[in-house]
C-alpha positions in Angstrom: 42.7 0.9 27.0 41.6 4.0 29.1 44.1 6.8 28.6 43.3 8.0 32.6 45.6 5.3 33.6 48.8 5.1 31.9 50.4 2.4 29.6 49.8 -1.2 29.9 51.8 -3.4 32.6 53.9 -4.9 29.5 53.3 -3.3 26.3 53.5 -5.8 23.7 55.7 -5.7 20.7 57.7 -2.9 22.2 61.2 -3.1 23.3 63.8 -1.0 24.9 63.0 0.8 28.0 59.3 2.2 26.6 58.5 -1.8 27.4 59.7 -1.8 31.1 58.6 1.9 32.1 55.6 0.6 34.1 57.6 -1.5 36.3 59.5 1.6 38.0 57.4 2.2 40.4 57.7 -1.3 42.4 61.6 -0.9 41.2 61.5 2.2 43.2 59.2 0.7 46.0 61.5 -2.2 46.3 64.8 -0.8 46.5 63.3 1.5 49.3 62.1 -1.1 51.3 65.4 -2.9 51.2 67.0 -0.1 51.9 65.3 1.5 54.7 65.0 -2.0 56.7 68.0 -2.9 55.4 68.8 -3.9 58.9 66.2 -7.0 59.0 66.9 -7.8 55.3 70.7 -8.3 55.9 69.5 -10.2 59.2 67.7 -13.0 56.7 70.8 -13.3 54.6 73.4 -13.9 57.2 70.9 -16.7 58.6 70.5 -18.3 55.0 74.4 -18.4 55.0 75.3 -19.6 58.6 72.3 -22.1 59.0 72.1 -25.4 57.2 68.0 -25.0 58.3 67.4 -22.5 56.3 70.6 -22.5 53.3 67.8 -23.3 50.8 65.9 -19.8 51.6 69.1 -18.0 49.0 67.2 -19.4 46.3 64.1 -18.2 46.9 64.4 -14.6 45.8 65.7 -15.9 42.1 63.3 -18.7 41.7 60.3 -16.2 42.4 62.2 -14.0 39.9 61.9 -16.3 37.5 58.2 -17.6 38.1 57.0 -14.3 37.5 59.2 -13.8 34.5 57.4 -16.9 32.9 53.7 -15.1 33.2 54.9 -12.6 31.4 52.8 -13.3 28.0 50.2 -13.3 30.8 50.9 -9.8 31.9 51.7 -8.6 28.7 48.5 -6.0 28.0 47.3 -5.7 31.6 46.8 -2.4 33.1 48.1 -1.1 35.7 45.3 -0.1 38.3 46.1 0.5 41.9 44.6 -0.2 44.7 44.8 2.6 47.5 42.9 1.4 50.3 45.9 -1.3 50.2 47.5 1.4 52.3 46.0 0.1 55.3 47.4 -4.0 55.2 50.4 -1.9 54.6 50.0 0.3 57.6 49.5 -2.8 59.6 52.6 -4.7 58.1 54.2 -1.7 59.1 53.3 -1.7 62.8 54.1 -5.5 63.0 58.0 -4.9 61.4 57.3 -2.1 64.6 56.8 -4.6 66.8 58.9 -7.5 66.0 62.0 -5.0 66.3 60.7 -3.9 69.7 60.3 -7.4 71.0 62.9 -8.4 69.0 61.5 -11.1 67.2 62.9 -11.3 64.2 60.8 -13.8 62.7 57.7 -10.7 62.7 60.0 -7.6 61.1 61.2 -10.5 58.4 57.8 -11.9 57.6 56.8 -8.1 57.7 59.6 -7.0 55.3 58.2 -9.7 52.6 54.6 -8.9 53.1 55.5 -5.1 52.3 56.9 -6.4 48.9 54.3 -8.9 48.3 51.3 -6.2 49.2 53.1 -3.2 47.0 52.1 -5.1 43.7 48.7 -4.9 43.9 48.8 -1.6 45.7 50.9 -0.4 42.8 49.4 -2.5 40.0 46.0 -3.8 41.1 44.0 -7.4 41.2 44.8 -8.1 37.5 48.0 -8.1 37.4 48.6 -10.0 41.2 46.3 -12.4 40.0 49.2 -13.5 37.8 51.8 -13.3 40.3 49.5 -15.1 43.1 52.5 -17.8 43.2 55.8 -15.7 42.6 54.2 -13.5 45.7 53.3 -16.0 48.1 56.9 -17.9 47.3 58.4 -15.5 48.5 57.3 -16.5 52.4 59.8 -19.4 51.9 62.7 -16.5 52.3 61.9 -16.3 55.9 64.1 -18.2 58.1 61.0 -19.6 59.9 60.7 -23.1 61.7 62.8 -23.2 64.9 60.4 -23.7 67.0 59.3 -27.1 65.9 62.4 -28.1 67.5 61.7 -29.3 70.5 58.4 -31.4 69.2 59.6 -33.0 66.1 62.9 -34.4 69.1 59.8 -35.8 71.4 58.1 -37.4 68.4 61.1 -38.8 66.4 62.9 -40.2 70.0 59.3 -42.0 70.4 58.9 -43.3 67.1 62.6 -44.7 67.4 62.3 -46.2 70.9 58.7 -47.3 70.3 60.6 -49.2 66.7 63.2 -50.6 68.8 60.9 -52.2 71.2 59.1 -53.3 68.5 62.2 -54.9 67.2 62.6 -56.6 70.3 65.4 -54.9 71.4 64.9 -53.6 74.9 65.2 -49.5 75.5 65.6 -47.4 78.7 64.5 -43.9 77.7 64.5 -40.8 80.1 63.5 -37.8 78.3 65.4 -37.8 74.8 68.0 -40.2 75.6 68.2 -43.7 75.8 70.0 -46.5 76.2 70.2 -50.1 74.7 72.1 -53.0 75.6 74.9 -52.0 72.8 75.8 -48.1 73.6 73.7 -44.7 74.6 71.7 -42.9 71.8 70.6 -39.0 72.2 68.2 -37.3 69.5 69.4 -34.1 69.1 68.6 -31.0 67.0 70.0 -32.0 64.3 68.1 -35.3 64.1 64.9 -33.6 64.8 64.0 -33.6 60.9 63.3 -29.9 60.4 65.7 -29.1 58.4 64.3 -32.4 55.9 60.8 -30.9 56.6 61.6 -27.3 55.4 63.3 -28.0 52.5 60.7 -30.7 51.0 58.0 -28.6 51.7 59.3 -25.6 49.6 60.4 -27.7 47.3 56.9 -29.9 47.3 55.2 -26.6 47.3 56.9 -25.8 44.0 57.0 -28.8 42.3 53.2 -28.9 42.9 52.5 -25.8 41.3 54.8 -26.7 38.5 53.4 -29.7 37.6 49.3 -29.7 38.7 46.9 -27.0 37.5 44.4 -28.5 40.0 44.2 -27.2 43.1 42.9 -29.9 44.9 45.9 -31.8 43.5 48.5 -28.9 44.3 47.0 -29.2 47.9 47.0 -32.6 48.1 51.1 -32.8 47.2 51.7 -30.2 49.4 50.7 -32.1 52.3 52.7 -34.8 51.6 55.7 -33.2 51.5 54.8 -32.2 54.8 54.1 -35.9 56.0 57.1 -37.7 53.8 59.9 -36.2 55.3 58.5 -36.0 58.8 58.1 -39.9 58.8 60.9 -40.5 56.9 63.2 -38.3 59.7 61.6 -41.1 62.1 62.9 -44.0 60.1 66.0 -42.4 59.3 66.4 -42.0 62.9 65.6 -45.9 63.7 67.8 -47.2 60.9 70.8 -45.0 62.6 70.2 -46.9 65.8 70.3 -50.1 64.2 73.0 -49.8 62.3 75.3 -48.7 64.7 73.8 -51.9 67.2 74.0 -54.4 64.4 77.6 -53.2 63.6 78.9 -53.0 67.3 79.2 -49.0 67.0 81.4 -49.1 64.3 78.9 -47.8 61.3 76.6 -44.6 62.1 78.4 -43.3 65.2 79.9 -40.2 64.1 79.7 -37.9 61.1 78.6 -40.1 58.3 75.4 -40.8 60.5 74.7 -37.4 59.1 75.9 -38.6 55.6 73.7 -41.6 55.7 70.2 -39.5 56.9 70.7 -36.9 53.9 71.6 -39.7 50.9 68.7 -41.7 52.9 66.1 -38.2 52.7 67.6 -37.4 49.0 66.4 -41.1 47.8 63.1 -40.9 49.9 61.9 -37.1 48.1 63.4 -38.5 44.7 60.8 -41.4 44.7 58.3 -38.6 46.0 58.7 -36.6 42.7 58.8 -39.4 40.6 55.6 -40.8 41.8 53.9 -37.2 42.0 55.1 -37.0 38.1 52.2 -39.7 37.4 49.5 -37.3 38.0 51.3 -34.4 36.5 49.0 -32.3 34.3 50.3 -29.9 31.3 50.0 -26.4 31.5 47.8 -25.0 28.5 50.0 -23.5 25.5 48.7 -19.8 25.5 47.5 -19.0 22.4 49.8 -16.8 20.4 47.7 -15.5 17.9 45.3 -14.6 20.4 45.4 -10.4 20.9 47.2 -9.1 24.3 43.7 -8.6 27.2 43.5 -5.5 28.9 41.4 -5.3 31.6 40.6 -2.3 34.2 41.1 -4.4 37.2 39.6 -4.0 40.5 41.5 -0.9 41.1 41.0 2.7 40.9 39.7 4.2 37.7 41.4 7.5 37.8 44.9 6.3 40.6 48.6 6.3 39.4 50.9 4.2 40.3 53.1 6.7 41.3 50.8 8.2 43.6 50.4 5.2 45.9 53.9 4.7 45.7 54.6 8.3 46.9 52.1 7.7 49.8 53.6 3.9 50.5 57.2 5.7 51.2 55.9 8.1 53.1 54.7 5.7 55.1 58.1 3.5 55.2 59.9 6.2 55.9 57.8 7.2 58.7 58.3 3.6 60.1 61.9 4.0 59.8 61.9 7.6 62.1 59.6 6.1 64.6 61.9 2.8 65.2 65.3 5.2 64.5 63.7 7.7 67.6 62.8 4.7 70.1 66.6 3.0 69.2 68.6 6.1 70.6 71.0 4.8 73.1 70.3 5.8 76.6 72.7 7.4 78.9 72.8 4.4 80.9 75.9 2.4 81.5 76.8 -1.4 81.7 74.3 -2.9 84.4 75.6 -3.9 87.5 73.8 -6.7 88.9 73.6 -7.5 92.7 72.3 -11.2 94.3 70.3 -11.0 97.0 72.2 -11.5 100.6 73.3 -14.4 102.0 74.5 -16.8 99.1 78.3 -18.0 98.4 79.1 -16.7 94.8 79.4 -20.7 92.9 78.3 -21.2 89.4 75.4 -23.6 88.6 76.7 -27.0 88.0 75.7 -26.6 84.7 75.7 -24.5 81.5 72.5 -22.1 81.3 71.0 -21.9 77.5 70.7 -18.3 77.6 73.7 -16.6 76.1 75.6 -13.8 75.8 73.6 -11.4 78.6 74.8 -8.3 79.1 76.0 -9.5 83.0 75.4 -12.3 84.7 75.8 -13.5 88.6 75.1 -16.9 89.8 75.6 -17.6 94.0 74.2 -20.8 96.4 72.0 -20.5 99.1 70.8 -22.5 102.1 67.1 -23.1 102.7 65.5 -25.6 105.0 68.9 -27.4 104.9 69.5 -28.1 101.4 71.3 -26.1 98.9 69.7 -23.7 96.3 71.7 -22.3 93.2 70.5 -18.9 92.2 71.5 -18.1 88.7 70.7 -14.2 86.9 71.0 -13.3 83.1 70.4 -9.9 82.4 70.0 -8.3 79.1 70.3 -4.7 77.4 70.5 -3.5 74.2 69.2 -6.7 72.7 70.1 -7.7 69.8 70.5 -11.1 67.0 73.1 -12.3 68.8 72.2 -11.3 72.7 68.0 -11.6 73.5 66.3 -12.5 76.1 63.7 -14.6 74.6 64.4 -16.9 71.8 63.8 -20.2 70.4 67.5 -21.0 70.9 67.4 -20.3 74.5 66.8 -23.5 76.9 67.4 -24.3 80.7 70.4 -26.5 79.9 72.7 -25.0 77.3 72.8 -27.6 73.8 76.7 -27.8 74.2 76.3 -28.9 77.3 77.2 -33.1 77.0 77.4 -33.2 80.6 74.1 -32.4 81.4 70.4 -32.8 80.0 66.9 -31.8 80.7 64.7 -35.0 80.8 61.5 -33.2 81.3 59.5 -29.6 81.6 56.3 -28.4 83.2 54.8 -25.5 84.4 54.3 -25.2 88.4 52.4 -22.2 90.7 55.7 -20.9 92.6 53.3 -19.6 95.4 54.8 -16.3 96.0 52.5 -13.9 98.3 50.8 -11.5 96.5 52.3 -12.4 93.0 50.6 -14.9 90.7 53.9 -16.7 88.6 53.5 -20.1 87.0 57.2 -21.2 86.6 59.0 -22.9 84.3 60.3 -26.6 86.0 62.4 -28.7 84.5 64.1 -32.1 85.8 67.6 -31.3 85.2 70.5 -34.7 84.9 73.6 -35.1 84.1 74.8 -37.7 81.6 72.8 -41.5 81.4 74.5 -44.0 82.7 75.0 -47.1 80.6 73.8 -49.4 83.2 72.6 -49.4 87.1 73.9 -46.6 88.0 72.9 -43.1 89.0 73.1 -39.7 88.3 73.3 -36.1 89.9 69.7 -34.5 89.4 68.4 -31.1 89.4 65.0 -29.4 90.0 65.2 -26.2 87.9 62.8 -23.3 87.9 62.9 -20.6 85.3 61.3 -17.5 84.7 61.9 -14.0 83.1 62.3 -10.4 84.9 61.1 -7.8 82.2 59.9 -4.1 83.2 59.3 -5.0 86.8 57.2 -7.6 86.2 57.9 -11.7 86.6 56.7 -14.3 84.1 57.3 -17.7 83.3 55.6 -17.0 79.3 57.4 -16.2 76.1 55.0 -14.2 74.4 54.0 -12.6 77.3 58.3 -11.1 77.9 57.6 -10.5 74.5 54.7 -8.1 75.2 56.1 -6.5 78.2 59.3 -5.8 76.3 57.5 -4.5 73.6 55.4 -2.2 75.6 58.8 -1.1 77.9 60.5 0.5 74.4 57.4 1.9 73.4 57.0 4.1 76.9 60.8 4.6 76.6 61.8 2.4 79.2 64.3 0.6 77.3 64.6 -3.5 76.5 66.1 -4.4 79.9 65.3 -8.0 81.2 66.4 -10.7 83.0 66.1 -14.6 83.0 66.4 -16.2 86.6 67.4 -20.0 87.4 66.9 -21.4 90.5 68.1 -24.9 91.4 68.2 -27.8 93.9 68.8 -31.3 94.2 65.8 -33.0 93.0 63.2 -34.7 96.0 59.9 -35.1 96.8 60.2 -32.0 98.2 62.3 -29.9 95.5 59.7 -27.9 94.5 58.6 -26.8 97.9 62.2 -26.0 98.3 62.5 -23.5 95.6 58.3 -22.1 96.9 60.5 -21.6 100.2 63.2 -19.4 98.4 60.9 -17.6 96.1 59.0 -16.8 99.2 62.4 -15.6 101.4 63.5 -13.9 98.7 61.7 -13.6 95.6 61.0 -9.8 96.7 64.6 -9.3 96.6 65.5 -10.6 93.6 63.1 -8.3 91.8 64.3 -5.5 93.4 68.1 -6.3 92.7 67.1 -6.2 89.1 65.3 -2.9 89.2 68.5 -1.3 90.8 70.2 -3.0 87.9 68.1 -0.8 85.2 69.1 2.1 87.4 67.1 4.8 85.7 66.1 3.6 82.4 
């Protein structure tokens, strides 16, 4: 063992706190981390404790406790040898926690937050002793409330499998977007029957089972992916079975709560024969041998670094992170916006809910153009935060507790506004499916986002100019803008007529809203 580099990692055959010296450093590292984005790691727990999604991700943090615990006969012996130029992935995870809180997207600062952990091992201890902790490490990605946005597509593809069943059943199925209806009742899928929430969970759990049970990796692999593909196609059956039941049973079974009841006993029994059948190809883990003498090794790391040293120059760094967000955060002098329609609408709500909540002001008016009737709907946001943003995953045309209304499809369309290029958002917009022959009111709704002067239809790209807006200390004002009209053949040139009369205005109504910020 060189004596340039300090005491091995886990000194065997030593107790008391000689044994666990080594490990202040990371202790250190880690309770500064935690507590200087304190803000995003609270942010995490409160979702693991409101969200059914994501109420597995509390036991992530003990579990990789206690996977690194078990390696440590492994560590036991292993130098520590840093691994400086690991300053610059930590630079970079830096500047991404940067930007996730200026866009707020909190998916970015949290993954950033765990890869700032993950990355101070080897920074702090080298290759050797990561090597060990590969799995812990990488576990610990499962703590981030991550997944959302599979929403909307695993909805599509679990109402197709269901009406695509039911046909195949033979009995027959009207379907209009996500909803449809058979001869016994109307069926929605909904979030909650979108199979997320199944496919999270088995996959962390399938991901840990795996590397429990196989030393293989092509077999750790190969059981990762199907606890991917189990739960998704069990969600679909689930979701066919629920149908049937409540047809077989005249509505009586499966209509209400223990639907719910029925799809998680159904899921438990589905991932219980998964395990069970995975257990058939389980291979033993090799006893280590205990006569053997603790390795040392020098690692990949730095002959002559400290651990201390890099972990003086990592929270540096943090801290630098921290003053850079804390001097772009200052509240402005600005006050509440006050937000203006264009001229010549009749203040009336849109006939139904927007998805985009809690804005900072809102206004909604209808207008007249080329004799039929245009709803003009404005969101506008400030000081964004978990529970008020302008772009999120959560956010949709038609609000989810909306049961009077639905959104049946969404496209993007060229709103044809001279000299702006905007590709809108449009969505066919109806209220609740009739049972049988009749009709119901429809909407043609555009939607599209006001952010630093600029209009666009694109997530990512609000994101960006949001982003780029608190970096040049303009603030995280934004806006998201509905318009409506009865559907036609000719809705959407309707809504290219209004953009056209008064799209200018509308963008300058929200510029006098951000007043001078």
């Amino acid at each position: 063992m060189s004596d340039r580099t300090g005491a091995a990692l886990m000194k065997p055959g030593s107790s008391g706190a000689a044994s666990w010296r080594p490990l202040l450093p990371f202790a250190l590292m880690l309770a500064a981390i935690l507590f200087l984005f304190r803000d995003t790691a609270q942010a995490m727990v409160a979702i693991w404790l409101r969200s059914d999604t994501f109420a597995h991700c509390i036991l992530v943090p003990p579990i990789s406790l206690w996977l690194a615990w078990r390696r440590r006969a492994h560590l036991a012996g292993l130098e520590p040898k840093p691994m400086p130029w690991l300053l610059l992935p930590l630079a970079f995870a830096c500047l991404l926690w940067l930007l996730g809180e200026l866009a707020v997207v909190d998916a970015a600062s949290q993954f950033a937050l765990v890869t700032l952990i993950v990355l101070s091992v080897p920074a702090l201890y080298g290759w050797a002793v990561t090597r060990e902790l590969l799995f812990p490490l990488a576990f610990l990605y499962f703590s981030v409330p991550l997944g959302e946005f599979l929403v909307p597509v695993m909805i599509d593809r679990t109402a197709d499998f269901t009406v695509w069943a039911l046909r195949l059943t033979g009995i027959p199925v009207y379907r209009e977007g996500n909803d449809f209806v058979i001869p016994s009742g109307n069926w929605s899928v909904v979030d909650a029957c979108s199979g997320v929430r199944y496919l999270i969970a088995s996959f962390m759990v399938g991901t840990l089972f795996a590397y429990l049970n196989y030393r293989s990796l092509k077999r750790r692999l190969a059981f990762m992916a199907v606890a991917i593909v189990v739960p998704v196609v069990a969600n679909w059956v689930r979701a066919y079975l629920i149908v049937m039941i409540g047809h077989l049973s005249g509505n009586t079974l499966a209509v209400g709560v223990d639907h719910l009841i029925y799809g998680w006993v159904f899921f438990g029994i589905v991932i219980g024969l998964m395990f069970v059948i995975g257990m058939r190809w389980a291979q033993a883990e090799p006893p280590l041998d205990a006569d053997a003498a603790p390795r040392t090794t020098r690692g990949n790391g730095s002959a002559s670094g400290h651990p201390w040293a890099v972990a003086v120059l990592v929270l540096t760094m943090l801290a630098g992170t921290r003053w850079v967000d804390w001097r772009l955060d200052q509240p402005g002098e600005a006050a509440a916006p006050v937000l203006a329609l264009p001229p010549g609408g009749t203040p009336a709500p849109l006939p139904f809910e927007p998805g985009f909540g809690n804005p900072a002001a809102h206004r909604s008016a209808s207008y007249l153009q080329a004799g039929q009737t245009v709803w003009l709907w404005v969101g506008y946001y400030r000081d964004q935060g978990q529970d008020s943003r302008l772009v999120s995953s959560t956010n949709t045309i038609v609000s989810r507790d909306d049961k009077a209304w639905a959104e049946v499809f969404q496209r993007r369309v060229d709103a044809a506004i001279p000299g702006r290029d905007l590709a809108v958002r449009a969505a066919e917009v109806r209220q609740a499916l009739p049972l049988a022959g009749g009709t119901s009111v429809r909407l043609r709704v555009w939607q599209f986002y006001w952010v630093d002067g600029r209009l666009t239809a694109g997530d990512a790209h609000a994101k960006l100019l949001q982003a780029s807006a608190r970096l040049q200390g303009r603030g995280d004002d934004g806006a998201s803008v509905l318009i409506a009209t009865p559907s036609a053949d000719d809705a959407d040139a309707t809504l290219r007529g209004f953009m056209a009369s008064h799209g200018d205005a509308i963008a300058a109504a929200l510029g006098a809203a951000r007043g001078g910020r």
